[in-house]
DSSP file (Angstrom, degrees, kcal/mol; ACC not computed):
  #  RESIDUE AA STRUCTURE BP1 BP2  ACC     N-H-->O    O-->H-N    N-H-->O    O-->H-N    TCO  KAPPA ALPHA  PHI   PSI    X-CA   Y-CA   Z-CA
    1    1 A X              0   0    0      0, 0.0     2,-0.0     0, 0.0     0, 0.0   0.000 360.0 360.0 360.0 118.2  269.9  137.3 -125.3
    2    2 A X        -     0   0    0      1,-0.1     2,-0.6    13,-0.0    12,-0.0  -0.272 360.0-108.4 -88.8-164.2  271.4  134.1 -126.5
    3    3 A X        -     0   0    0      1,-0.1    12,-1.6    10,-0.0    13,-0.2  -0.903  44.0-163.0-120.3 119.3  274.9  132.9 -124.7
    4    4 A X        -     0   0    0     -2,-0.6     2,-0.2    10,-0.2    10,-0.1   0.014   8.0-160.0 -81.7-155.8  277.4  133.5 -127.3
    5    5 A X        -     0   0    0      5,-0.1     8,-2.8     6,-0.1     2,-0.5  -0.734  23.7-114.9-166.8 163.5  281.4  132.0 -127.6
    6    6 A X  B     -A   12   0A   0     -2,-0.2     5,-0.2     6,-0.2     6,-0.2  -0.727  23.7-153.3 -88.5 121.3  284.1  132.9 -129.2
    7    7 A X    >   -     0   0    0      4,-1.3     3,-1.0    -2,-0.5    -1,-0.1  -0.105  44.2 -83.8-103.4-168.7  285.4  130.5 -132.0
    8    8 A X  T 3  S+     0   0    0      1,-0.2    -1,-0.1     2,-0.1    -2,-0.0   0.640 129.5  56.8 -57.2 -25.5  289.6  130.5 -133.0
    9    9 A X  T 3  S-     0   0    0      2,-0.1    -1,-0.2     1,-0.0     3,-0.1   0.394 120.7-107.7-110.8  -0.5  289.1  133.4 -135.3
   10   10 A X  S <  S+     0   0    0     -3,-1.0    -5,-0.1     1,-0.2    -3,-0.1  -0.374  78.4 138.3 104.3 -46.1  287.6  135.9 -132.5
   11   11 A X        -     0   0    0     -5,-0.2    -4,-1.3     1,-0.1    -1,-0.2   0.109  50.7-128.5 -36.7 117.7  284.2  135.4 -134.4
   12   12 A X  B     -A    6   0A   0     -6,-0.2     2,-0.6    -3,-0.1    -6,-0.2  -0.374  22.5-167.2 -92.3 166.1  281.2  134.9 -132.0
   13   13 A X        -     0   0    0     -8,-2.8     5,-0.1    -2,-0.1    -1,-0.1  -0.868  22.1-114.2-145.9 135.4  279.2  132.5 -132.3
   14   14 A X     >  -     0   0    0     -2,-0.6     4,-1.0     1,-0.1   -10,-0.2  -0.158  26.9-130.7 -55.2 146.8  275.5  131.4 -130.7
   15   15 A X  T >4 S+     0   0    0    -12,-1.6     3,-0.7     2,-0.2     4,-0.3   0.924 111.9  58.4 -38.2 -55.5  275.5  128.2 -128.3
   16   16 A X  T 34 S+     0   0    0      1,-0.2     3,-0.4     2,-0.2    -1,-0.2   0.861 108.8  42.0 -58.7 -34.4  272.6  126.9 -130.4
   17   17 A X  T 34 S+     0   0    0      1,-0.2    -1,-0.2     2,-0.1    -2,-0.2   0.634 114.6  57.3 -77.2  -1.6  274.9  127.1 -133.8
   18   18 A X  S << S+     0   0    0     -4,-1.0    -1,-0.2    -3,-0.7     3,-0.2   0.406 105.2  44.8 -97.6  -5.4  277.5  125.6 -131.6
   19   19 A X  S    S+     0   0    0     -3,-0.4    -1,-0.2    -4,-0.3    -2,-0.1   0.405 121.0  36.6-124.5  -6.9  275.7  122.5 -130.5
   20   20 A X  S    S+     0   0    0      4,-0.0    -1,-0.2     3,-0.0    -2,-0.1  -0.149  89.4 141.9-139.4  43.3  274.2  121.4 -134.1
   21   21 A X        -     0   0    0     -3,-0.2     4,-0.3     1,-0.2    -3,-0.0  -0.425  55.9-133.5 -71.9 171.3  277.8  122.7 -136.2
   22   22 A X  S    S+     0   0    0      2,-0.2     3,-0.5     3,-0.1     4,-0.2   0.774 103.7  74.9-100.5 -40.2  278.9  120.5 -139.1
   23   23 A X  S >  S+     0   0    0      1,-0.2     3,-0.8     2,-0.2     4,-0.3   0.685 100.4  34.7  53.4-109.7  282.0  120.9 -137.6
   24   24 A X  T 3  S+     0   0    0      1,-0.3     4,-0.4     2,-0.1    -1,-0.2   0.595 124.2  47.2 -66.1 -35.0  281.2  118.6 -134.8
   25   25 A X  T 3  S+     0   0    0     -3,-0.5    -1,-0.3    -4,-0.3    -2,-0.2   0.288  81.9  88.8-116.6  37.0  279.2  116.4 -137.0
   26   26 A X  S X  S+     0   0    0     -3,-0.8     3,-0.7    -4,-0.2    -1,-0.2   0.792  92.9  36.2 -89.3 -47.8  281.0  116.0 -139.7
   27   27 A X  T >> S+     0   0    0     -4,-0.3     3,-1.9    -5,-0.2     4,-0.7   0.774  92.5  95.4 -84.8 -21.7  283.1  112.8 -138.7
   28   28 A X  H 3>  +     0   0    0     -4,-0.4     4,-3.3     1,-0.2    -1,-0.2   0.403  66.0  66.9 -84.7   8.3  280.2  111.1 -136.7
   29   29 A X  H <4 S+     0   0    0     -3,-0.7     4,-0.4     2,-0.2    -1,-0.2   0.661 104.8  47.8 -78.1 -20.7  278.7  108.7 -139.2
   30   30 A X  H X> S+     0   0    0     -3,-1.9     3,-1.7     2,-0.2     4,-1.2   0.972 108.8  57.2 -61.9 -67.7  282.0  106.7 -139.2
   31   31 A X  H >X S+     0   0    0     -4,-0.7     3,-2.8     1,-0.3     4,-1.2   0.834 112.6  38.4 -25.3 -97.4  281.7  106.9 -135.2
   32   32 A X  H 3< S+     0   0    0     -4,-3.3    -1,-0.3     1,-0.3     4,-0.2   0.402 111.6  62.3 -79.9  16.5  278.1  105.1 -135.1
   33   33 A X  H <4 S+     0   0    0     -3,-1.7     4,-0.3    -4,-0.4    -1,-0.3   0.403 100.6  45.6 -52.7 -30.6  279.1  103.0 -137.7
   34   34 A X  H <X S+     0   0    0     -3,-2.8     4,-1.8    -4,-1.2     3,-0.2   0.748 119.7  45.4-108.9 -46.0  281.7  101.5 -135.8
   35   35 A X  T  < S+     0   0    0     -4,-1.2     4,-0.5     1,-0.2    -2,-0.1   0.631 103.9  58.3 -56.5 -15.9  279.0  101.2 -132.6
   36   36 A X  T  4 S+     0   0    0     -5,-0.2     4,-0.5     2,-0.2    -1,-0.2   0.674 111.7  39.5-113.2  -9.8  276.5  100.0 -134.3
   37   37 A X  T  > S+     0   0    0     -4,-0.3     4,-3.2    -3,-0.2    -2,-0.2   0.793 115.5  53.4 -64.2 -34.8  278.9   96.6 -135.7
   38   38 A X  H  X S+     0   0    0     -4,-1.8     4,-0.7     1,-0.2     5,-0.4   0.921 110.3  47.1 -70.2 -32.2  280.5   96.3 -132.3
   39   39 A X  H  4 S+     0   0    0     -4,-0.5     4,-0.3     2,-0.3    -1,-0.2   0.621 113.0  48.2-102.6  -6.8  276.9   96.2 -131.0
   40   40 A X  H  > S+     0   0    0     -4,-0.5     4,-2.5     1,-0.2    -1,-0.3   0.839 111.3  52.6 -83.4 -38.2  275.7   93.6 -133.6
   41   41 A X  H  < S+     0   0    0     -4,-3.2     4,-0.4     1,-0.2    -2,-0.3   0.495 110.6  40.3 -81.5  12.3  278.6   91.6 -132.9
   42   42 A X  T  X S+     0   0    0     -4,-0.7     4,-2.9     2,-0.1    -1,-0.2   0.299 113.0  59.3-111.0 -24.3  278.2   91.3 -129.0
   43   43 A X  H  > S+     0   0    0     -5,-0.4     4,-2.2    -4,-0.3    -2,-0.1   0.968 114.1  44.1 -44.4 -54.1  274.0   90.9 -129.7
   44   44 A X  H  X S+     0   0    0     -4,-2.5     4,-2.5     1,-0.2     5,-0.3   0.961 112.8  43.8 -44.0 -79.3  275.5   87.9 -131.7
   45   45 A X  H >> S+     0   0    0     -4,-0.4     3,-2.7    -5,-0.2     4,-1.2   0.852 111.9  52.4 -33.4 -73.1  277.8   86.8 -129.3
   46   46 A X  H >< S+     0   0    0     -4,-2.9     3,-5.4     1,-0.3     4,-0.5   0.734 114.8  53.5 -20.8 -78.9  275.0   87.2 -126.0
   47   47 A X  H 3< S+     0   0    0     -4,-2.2    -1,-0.3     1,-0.3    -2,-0.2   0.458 107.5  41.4  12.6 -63.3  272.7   84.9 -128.5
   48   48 A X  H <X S+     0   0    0     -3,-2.7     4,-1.6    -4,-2.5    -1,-0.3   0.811 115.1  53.4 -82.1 -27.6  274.8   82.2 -129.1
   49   49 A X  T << S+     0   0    0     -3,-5.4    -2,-0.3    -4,-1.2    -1,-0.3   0.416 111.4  46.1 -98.7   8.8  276.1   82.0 -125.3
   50   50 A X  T  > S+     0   0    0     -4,-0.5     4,-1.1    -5,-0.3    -1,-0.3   0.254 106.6  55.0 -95.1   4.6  272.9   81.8 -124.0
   51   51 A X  H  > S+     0   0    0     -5,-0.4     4,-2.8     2,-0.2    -2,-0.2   0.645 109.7  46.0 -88.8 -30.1  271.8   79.5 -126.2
   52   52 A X  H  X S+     0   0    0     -4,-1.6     4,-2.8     2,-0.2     5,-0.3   0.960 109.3  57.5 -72.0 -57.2  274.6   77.1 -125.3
   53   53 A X  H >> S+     0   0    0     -4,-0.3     3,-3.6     2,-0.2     4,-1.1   0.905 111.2  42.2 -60.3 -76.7  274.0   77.8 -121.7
   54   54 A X  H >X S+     0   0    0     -4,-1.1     3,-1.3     1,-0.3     4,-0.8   0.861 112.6  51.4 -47.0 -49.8  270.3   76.6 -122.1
   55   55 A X  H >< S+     0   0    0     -4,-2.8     3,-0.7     1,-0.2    -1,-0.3   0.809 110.0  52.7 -53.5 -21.0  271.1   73.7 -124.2
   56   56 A X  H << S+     0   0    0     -3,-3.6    -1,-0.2    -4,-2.8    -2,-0.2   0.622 115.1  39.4 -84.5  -9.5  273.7   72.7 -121.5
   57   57 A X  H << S+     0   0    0     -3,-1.3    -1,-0.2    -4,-1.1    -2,-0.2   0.351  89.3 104.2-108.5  21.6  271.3   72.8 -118.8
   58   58 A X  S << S-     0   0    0     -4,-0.8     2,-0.4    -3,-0.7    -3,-0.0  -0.253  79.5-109.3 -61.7-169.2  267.9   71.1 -120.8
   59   59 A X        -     0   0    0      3,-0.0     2,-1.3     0, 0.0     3,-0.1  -0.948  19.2-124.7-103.6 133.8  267.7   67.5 -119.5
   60   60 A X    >   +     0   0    0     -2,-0.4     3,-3.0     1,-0.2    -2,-0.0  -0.460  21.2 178.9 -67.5  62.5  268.4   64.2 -121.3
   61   61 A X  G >  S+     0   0    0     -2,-1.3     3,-0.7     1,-0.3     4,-0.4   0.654  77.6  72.0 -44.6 -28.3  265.9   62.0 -121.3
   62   62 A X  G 3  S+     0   0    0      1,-0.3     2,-0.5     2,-0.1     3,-0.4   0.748 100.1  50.1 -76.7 -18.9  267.8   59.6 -123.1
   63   63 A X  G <  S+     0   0    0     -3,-3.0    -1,-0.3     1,-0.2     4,-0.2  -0.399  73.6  99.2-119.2  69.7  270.0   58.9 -119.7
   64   64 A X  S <  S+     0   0    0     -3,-0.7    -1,-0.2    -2,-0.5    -2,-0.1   0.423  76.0  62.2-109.3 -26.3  267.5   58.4 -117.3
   65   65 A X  S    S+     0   0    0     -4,-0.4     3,-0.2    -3,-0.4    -2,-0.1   0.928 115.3  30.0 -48.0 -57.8  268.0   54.6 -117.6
   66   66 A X  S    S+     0   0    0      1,-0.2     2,-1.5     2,-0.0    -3,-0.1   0.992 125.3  47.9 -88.6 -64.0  271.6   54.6 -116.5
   67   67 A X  S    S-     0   0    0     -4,-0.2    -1,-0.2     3,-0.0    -2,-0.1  -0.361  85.2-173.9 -53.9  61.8  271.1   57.6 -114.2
   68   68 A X        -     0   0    0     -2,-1.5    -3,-0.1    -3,-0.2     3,-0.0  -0.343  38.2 -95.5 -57.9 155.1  267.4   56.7 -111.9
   69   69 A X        -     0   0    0      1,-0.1     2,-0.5    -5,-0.1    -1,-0.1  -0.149  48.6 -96.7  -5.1 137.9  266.0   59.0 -109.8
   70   70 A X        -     0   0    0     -3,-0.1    -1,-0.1     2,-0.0    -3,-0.0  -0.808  46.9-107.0 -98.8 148.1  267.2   58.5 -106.3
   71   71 A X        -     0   0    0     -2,-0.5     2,-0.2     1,-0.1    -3,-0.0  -0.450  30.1-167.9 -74.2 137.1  264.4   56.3 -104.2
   72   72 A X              0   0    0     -3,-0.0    -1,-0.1     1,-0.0    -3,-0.0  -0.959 360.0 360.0-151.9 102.9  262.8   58.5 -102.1
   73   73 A X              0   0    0     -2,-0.2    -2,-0.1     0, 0.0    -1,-0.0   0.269 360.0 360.0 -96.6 360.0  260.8   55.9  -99.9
């Protein structure tokens, strides 16, 4: 016995046809369309700002001259 429901028109209608309707899944290529840009463009984003974050912590060699090491005697 499946678990029926009742649609606007009285008509019942199975759970199982209810879950996979075109209906429901009509609109939803727009929908991950629109998630799946937002989620390239915040990949992007991470990317770039953790690439800035490393480059801002490498080290310089080039200022080791003016900057010594403190003597540790």
């Amino acid at each position: 016995m499946a678990i029926t429901n009742f649609t606007e028109d009285g008509k019942q209608i199975s759970l199982d046809r209810l879950q996979c309707s075109v209906d429901l899944t009509s609109d939803m290529q727009y929908h991950l369309t629109v998630v799946l840009v937002l989620n390239i463009f915040t990949s992007i984003t991470a990317f770039l700002g953790n690439t800035l974050i490393l480059v801002a912590l490498s080290p310089v060699p080039e200022l080791s001259f003016i900057y010594p090491p403190p003597y540790r005697g």
